[in-house]
C-alpha positions as CSV (number, residue, x, y, z in Angstrom):
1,X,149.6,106.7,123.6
2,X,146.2,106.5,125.1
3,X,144.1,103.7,123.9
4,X,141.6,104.4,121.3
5,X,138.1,103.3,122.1
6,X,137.2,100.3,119.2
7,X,134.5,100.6,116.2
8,X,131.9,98.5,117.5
9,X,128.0,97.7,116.8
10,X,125.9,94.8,116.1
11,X,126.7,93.5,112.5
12,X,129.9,94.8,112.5
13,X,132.7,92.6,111.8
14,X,136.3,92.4,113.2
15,X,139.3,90.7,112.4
16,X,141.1,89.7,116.2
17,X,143.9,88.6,117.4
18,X,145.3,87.3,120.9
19,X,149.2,86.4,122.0
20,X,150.9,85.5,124.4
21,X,152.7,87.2,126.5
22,X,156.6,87.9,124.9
23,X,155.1,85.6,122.3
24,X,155.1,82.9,124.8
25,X,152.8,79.7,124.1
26,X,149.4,80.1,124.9
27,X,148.5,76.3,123.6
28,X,150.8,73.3,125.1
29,X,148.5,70.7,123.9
30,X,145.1,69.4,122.4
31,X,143.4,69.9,126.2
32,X,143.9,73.8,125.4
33,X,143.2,74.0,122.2
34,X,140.0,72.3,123.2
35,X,139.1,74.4,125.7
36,X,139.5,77.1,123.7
37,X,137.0,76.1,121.3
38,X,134.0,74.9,123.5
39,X,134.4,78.5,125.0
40,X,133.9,79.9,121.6
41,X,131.1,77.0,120.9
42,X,129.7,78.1,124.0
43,X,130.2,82.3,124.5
44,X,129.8,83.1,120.9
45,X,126.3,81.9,120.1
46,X,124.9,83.1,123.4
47,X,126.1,86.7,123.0
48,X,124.5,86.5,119.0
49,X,128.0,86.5,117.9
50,X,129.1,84.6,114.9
51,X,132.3,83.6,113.4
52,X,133.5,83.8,110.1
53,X,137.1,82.5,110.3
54,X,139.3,81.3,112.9
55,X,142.8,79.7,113.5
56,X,144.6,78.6,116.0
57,X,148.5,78.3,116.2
58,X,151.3,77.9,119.1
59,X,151.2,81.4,120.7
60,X,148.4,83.2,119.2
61,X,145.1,82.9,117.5
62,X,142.7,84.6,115.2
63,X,139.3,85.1,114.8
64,X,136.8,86.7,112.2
65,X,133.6,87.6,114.6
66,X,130.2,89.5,113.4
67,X,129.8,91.5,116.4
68,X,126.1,90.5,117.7
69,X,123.9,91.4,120.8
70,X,126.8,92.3,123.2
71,X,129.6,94.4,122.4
72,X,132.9,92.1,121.1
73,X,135.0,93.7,123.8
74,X,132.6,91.9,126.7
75,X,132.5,88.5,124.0
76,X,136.7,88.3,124.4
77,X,137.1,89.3,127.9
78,X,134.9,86.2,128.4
79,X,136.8,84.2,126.0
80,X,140.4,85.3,126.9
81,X,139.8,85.4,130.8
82,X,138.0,82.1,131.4
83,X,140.8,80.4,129.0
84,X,143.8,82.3,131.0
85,X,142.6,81.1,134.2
86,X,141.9,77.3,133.3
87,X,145.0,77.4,131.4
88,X,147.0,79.1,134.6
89,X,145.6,76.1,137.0
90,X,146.1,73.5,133.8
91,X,149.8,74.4,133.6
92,X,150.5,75.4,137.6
93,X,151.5,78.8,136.5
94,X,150.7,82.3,137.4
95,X,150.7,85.9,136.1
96,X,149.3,87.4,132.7
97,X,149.2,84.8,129.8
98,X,148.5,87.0,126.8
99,X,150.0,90.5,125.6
100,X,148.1,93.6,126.4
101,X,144.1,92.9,125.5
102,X,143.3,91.3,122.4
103,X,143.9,93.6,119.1
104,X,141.5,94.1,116.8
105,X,140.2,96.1,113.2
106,X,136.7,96.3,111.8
107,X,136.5,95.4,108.2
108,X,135.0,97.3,106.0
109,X,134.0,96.0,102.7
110,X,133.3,92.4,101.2
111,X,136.9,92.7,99.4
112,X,138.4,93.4,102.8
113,X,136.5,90.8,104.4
114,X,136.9,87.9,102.0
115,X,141.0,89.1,102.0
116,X,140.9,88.8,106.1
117,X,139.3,85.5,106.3
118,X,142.0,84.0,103.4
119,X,145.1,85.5,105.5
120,X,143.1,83.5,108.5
121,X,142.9,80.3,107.0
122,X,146.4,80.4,105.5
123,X,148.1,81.0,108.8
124,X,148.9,77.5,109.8
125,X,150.3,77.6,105.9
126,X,152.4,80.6,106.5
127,X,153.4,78.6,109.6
128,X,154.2,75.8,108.4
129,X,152.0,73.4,110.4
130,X,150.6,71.7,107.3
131,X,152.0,72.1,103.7
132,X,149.3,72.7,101.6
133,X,145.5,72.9,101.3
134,X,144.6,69.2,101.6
135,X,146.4,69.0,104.8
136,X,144.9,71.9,106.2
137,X,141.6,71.0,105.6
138,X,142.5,68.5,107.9
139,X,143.8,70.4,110.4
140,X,141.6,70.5,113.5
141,X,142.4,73.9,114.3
142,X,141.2,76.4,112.0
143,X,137.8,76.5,109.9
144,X,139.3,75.6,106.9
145,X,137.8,72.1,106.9
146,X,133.9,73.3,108.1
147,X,134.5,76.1,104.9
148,X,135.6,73.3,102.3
149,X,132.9,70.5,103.8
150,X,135.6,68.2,105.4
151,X,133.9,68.4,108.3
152,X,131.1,69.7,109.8
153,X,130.4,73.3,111.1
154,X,130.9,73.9,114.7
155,X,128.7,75.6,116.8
156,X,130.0,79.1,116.5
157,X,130.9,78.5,112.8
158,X,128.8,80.6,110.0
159,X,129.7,78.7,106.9
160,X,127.3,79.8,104.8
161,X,127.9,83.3,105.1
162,X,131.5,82.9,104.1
163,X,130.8,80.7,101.1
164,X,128.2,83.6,100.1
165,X,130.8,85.7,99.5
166,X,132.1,84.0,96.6
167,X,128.8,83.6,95.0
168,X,125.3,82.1,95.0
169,X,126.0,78.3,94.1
170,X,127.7,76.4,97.3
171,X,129.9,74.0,94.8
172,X,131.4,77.0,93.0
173,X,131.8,78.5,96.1
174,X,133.6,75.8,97.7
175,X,135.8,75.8,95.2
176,X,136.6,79.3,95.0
177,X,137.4,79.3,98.5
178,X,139.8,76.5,98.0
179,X,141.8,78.0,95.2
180,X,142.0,81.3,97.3
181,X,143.6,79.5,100.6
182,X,145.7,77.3,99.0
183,X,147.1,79.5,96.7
184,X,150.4,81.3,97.3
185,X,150.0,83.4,94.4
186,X,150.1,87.3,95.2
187,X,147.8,88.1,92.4
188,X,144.1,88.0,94.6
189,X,142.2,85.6,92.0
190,X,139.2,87.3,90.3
191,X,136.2,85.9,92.4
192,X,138.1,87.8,94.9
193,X,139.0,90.4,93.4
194,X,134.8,91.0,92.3
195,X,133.7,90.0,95.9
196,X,133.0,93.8,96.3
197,X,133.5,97.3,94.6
198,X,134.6,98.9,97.6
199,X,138.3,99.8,98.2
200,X,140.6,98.2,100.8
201,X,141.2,100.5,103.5
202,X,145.0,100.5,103.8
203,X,145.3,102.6,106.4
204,X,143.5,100.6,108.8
205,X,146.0,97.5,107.7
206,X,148.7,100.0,108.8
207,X,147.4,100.5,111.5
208,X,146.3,96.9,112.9
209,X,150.2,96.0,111.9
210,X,151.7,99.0,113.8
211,X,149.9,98.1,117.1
212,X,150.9,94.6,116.6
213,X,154.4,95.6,116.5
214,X,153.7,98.3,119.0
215,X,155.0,101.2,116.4
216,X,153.4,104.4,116.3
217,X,152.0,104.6,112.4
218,X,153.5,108.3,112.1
219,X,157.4,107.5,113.1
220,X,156.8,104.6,111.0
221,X,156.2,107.2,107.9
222,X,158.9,108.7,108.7
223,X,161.3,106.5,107.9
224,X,162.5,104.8,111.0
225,X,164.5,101.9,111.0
226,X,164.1,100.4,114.3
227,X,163.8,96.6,114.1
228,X,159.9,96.9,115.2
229,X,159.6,99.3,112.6
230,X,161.5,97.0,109.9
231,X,159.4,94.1,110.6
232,X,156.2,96.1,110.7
233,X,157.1,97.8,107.1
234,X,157.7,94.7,106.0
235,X,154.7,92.7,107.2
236,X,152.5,95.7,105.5
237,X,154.0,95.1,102.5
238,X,153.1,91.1,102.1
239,X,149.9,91.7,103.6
240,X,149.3,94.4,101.3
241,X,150.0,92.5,98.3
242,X,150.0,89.4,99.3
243,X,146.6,88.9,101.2
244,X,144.9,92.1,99.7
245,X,146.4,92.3,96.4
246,X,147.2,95.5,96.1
247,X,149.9,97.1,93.8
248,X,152.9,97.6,95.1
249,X,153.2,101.1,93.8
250,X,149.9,101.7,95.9
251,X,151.4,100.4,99.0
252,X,154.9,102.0,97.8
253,X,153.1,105.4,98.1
254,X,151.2,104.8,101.1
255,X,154.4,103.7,103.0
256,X,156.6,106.6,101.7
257,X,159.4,104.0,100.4
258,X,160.3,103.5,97.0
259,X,158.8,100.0,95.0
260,X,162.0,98.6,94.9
261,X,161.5,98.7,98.7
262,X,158.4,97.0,98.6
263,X,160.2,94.4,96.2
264,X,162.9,94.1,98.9
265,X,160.2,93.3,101.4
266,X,158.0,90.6,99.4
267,X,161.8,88.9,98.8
268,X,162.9,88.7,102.2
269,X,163.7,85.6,103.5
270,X,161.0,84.7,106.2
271,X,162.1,84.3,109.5
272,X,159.0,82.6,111.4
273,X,158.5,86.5,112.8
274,X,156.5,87.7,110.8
275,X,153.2,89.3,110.6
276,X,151.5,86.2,109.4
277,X,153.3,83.8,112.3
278,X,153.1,86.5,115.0
């Protein structure tokens, strides 16, 4: 399939991701990690970029960026190739280090946004890095501490416009954002769930999980059961209802599989695969 140009414009905002090549590691230690970030501290602010949510595990990363004065696919190619090539020379290694270019969907209301940054900040969760939200605010790696106040805000970090979404007062804000990340809950709590009146566009999540998986979104419609297109099915359906809290008769539908199917899918025993630990 030909590649389909991205939705892109100043103020629009995108939820990316970047892995390594065959899921390789794309981090070895805290010297990459590191570098990582001062890119982001550095390339971010001077293209009028800001970030909303980021995390950082073993062979992949995510970010939520507001697209600013240049175009987010000249931002990453800045990002990803400066970080490639220090990491090449770091590590004495050569060839591609990350999987195709980096993958991305706009987001397109405040529900969809505020349901994008949780499934950010709960990744090292989902991976199991830390074990619940106290540790991750901890964790250096993510901006889960800068969005709670246990540390400060880096340079690229916009914490104010995150805690914005959950309302007007900072304290009740904070908190908010804490019971959203640190709950496992699939019911979305209701300052999420008001964060906006517009829907949550499914298909795009379909979509952003299919080219992850490298499925095509119409054979996955149709029923097939290739492991990509197991997997893929059943990443839709936690993120659907887990992150987004969607019914599962909604998502049911959408996927053209029954609800016990979706059932099946929330039950299934994770196997460090998924969606969420990509």
């Amino acid at each position: 399939m030909p590649r389909q140009p991205r939705i892109d414009a100043p103020g629009v905002i995108h939820h990316i991701w970047t892995r390594g090549i065959e899921k390789r590691l794309i981090f070895i230690d805290d010297l990459d990690r590191n570098d990582l970030v001062n890119r982001l501290s550095h390339i971010l602010p001077e293209s009028g970029s800001t970030c909303l949510s980021w995390a950082l595990l073993s062979n992949h990363f995510h970010l939520v960026v507001r697209t600013g004065t240049r175009p987010i696919s000249e931002v990453m190619k800045r990002v990803n190739t400066g970080f490639a090539v220090r990491f090449n020379l770091r590590h004495d290694r050569v060839g591609h280090l990350f999987q195709n270019r980096f993958g991305s969907r706009p987001l397109r209301s405040d529900r969809d946004l505020v349901g994008a940054i949780r499934y950010v900040e709960r990744n090292p969760l989902e991976a199991g890095i830390v074990d619940d939200a106290d540790e991750l605010s901890q964790y250096p790696w993510s901006g889960f501490g800068a969005l709670v106040g246990a540390r400060a805000p880096l340079p690229f970090e916009c914490r104010d416009d995150v805690l914005s979404l959950m309302g007007v007062d900072p304290g009740s804000a904070v908190q908010s954002w804490w019971r959203a990340v640190g709950s496992s809950e699939e019911q979305r709590p209701e300052t999420i769930e008001a964060a906006s009146e517009s829907p949550v566009d499914l298909t795009a999540l379909i979509e952003e999980i299919c080219a992850h998986y490298e499925v095509v979104p119409d054979e996955l419609l149709a029923g097939r059961r290739t492991k990509q297109a197991t997997a893929a099915r059943t990443m839709i359906c936690r993120a659907a209802v887990r992150q987004l809290g969607l019914p599962a008769r909604e998502v049911a539908e959408a996927l053209r599989i029954s609800r016990s199917a979706v059932s099946h899918a929330m039950s299934r025993k994770e196997n460090g695969a998924g969606f969420l630990n990509f």
